[in-house]
N, C-alpha and C positions, 0 to 999 in steps of 0.2 A: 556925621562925617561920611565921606567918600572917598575911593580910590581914582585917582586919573586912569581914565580908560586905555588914555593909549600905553600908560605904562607898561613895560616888559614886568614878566616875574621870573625868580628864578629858582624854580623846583628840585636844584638841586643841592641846598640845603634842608629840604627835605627827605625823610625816607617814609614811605607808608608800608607799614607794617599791619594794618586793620585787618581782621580777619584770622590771621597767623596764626595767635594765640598764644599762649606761653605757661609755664610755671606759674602757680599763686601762692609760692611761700615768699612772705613778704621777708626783702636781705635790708641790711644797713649801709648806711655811706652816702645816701641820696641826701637830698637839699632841695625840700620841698615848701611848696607855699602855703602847703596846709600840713603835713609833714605825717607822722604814723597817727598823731593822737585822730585824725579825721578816721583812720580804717575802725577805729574802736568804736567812734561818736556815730558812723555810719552804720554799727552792726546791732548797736542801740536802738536806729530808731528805723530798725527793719531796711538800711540798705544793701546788706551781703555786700558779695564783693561785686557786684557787675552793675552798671550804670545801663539805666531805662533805655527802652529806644525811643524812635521818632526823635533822636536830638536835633534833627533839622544837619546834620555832617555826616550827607550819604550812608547812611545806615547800612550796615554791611552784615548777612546774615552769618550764622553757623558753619563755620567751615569756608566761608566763603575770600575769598584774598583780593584787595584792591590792588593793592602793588604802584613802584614808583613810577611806572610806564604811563601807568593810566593815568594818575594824578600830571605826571606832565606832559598829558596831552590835554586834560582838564584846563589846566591851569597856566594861562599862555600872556594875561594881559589882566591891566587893573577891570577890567569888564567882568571879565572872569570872577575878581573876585567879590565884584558889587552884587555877581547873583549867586556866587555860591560859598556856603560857609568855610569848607575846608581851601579853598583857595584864599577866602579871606585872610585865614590863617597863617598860608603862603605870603601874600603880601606884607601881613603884619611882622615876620621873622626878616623879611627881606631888609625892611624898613630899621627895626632892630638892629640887624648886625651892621647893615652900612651907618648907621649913626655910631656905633662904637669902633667901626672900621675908623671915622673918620677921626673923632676922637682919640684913640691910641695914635692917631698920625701926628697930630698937633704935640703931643707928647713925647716926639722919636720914637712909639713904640710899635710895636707893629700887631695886631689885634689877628688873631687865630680864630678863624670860624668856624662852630660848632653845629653838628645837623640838630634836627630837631625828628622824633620819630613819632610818627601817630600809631597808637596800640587801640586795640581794643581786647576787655577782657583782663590781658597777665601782660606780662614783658621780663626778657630774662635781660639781665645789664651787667655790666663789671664791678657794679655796687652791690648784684644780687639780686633776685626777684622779687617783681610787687605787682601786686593787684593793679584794678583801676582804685579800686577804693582809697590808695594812698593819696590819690590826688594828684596831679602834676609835678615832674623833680625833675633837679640838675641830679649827674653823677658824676663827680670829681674827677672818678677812676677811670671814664673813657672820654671827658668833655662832653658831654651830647644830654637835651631835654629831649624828656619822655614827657608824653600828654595822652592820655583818650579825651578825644575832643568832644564826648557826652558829658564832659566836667561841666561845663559851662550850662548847660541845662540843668546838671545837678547842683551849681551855686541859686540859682534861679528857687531850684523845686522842694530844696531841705532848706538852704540857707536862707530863702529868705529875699535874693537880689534881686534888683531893679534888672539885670542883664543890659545886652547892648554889646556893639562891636568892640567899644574901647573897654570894657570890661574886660574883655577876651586879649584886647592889647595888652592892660595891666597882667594880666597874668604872663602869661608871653613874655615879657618884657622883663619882667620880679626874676622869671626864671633865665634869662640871660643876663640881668644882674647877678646870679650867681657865677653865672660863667665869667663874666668881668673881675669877680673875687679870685677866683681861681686861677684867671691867670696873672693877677696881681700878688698873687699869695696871701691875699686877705683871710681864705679861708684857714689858713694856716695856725691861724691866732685863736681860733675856737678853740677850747676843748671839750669834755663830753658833758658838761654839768645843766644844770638847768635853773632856772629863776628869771627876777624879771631883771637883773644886770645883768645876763647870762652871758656869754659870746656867743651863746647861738640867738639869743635876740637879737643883740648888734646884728650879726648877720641879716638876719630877716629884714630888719627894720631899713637898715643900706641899701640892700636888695630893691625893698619899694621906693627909697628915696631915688635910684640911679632908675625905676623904671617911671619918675615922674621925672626926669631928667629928662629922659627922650621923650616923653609925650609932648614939653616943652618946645621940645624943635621937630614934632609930629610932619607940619608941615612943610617944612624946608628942606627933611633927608631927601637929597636926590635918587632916582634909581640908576644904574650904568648908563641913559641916555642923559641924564643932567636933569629931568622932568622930577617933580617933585610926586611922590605917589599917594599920598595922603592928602587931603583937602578936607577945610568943612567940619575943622571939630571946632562943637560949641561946648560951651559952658556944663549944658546938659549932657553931653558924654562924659568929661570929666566928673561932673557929680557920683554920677553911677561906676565911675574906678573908682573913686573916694566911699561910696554904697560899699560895692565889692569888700575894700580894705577891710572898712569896720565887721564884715559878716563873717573875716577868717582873723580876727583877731583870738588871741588867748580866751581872754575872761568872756569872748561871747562863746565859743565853742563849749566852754564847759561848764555855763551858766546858760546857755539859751538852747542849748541841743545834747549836752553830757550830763543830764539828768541834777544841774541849781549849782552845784557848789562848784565855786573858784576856789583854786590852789596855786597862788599867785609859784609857791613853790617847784611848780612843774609846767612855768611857762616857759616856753622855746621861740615864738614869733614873735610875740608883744599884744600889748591891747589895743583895744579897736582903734581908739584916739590916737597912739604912739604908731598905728601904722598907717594912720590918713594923715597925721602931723606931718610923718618923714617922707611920705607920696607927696604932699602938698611942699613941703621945702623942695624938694627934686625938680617940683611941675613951678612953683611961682620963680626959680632960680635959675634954672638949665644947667645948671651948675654940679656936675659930679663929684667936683671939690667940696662939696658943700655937705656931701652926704656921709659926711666923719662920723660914726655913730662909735666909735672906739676911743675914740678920745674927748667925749665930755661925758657927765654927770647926769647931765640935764636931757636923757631919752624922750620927757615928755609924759 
């Protein structure tokens, strides 16, 4: 896949926080795609809390502050983000929120856009502070995804993954599913237990099905000029979101990197299978109606 070059982007659902720093006591309340059990799985297998450099996403040293200036001078046009990661990333959120922009319209409703912050290192939130190591998350309590954008090399370098752009959509994407919940009140129906009929699987598992929902119509979201910003996905990007899914499922995290045993008991996402089934209903559908995972039996 590719981005149309002449497309605009729009940096200012971004904030770039890289560099900043923050707190590393990890809080509650976030809505993650890999969620706390990854901080534990990662300290397991020697990753502490800070993600490698060289991620290839402007590497930004010690002390050092990228800030949202830069980034939107950076990041001005789908060109931009054909050559550089962290605008990629821009485009991918842009693409996101106007597909659910346009979706809540068709509906009457009217879709609220959330920023999306890049950290590196910690980040303090209204949910409470967390590491990189938690992984990517929504937090309910102020609307807005948190990402250190070295995830995406650390799905690649511990998990396992094929990597690739739309991998980097799929996540992206899982986590404005979140925010889709939230403003539906979906998220509301959880409560704190866990298993594999959990409400916090249903959650997770919706989550991926609404972000194969938009991959569905990847290339159709217009940007504010009407031009489509995405081109060009094959077969082979989708595999590797479907790769992705299976590498943060439940029973692989704590069978393939939490030291063999599964405890179907203390699953929160879903298994590998139940989270490329509900990715794949989303992507073969386009259908967010379709991503009920609260009201059937049959998770998969």
């Amino acid at each position: 896949m590719q981005f149309n070059e002449n497309a605009e982007l729009d940096t200012s659902q971004v904030s770039d926080q890289r560099g900043v720093g923050g707190r590393v006591a990890l809080g509650g309340g976030g809505l993650g795609i890999v969620g706390l059990i990854l901080y534990f799985v990662l300290s397991q297998i020697g990753g502490g809390a800070q993600l490698p450099s060289g991620s290839g996403f402007s590497d930004v040293g010690q002390g050092q502050q990228v800030g949202s200036e830069a980034i939107k001078e950076k990041c001005r046009t789908g060109a931009d983000a054909n050559r550089e990661s962290d605008c990629r990333a821009v485009a991918f959120i842009n693409s996101i929120q106007a597909y659910w922009r346009d979706q809540f319209a068709r509906s009457g409703r009217t879709y609220q856009a959330a920023q999306t912050n890049f950290f590196s290192g910690g980040v303090s939130t209204r949910c409470g502070s967390a590491t990189s190591a938690v992984g990517p998350f929504y937090c309910p309590a102020d609307a807005q995804v948190y990402i250190d954008l070295g995830f995406f090399q650390e799905m690649q370098q511990k998990f396992g993954a094929t990597g690739g752009p739309f991998v980097e959509a799929y996540i992206l994407a899982h986590e404005y599913g979140h925010h889709v919940q939230n403003l539906l009140g979906t998220s509301d129906r959880v409560g704190s237990g866990s298993g594999p009929t959990s409400g916090s699987v249903r959650l997770e598992l919706q989550a991926d099905c609404y972000a194969g929902a938009w991959a569905n119509h990847a290339e159709t979201v217009p940007t504010a000029s009407g031009q489509p910003l995405i081109t060009g996905v094959t077969q082979d990007d989708v595999n590797a979101a479907l790769d992705a899914a299976a590498r943060i499922g439940d029973d692989f995290i704590q069978g393939e990197l939490g030291g063999g045993h599964v405890d179907t008991t203390k699953f929160t996402h879903g298994t590998s299978a139940q989270r490329q089934k509900w990715y794949t209903t989303g992507y073969e559908t386009g259908d967010p109606a379709r991503c009920n995972t609260f009201d059937t039996d049959n998770l998969g």
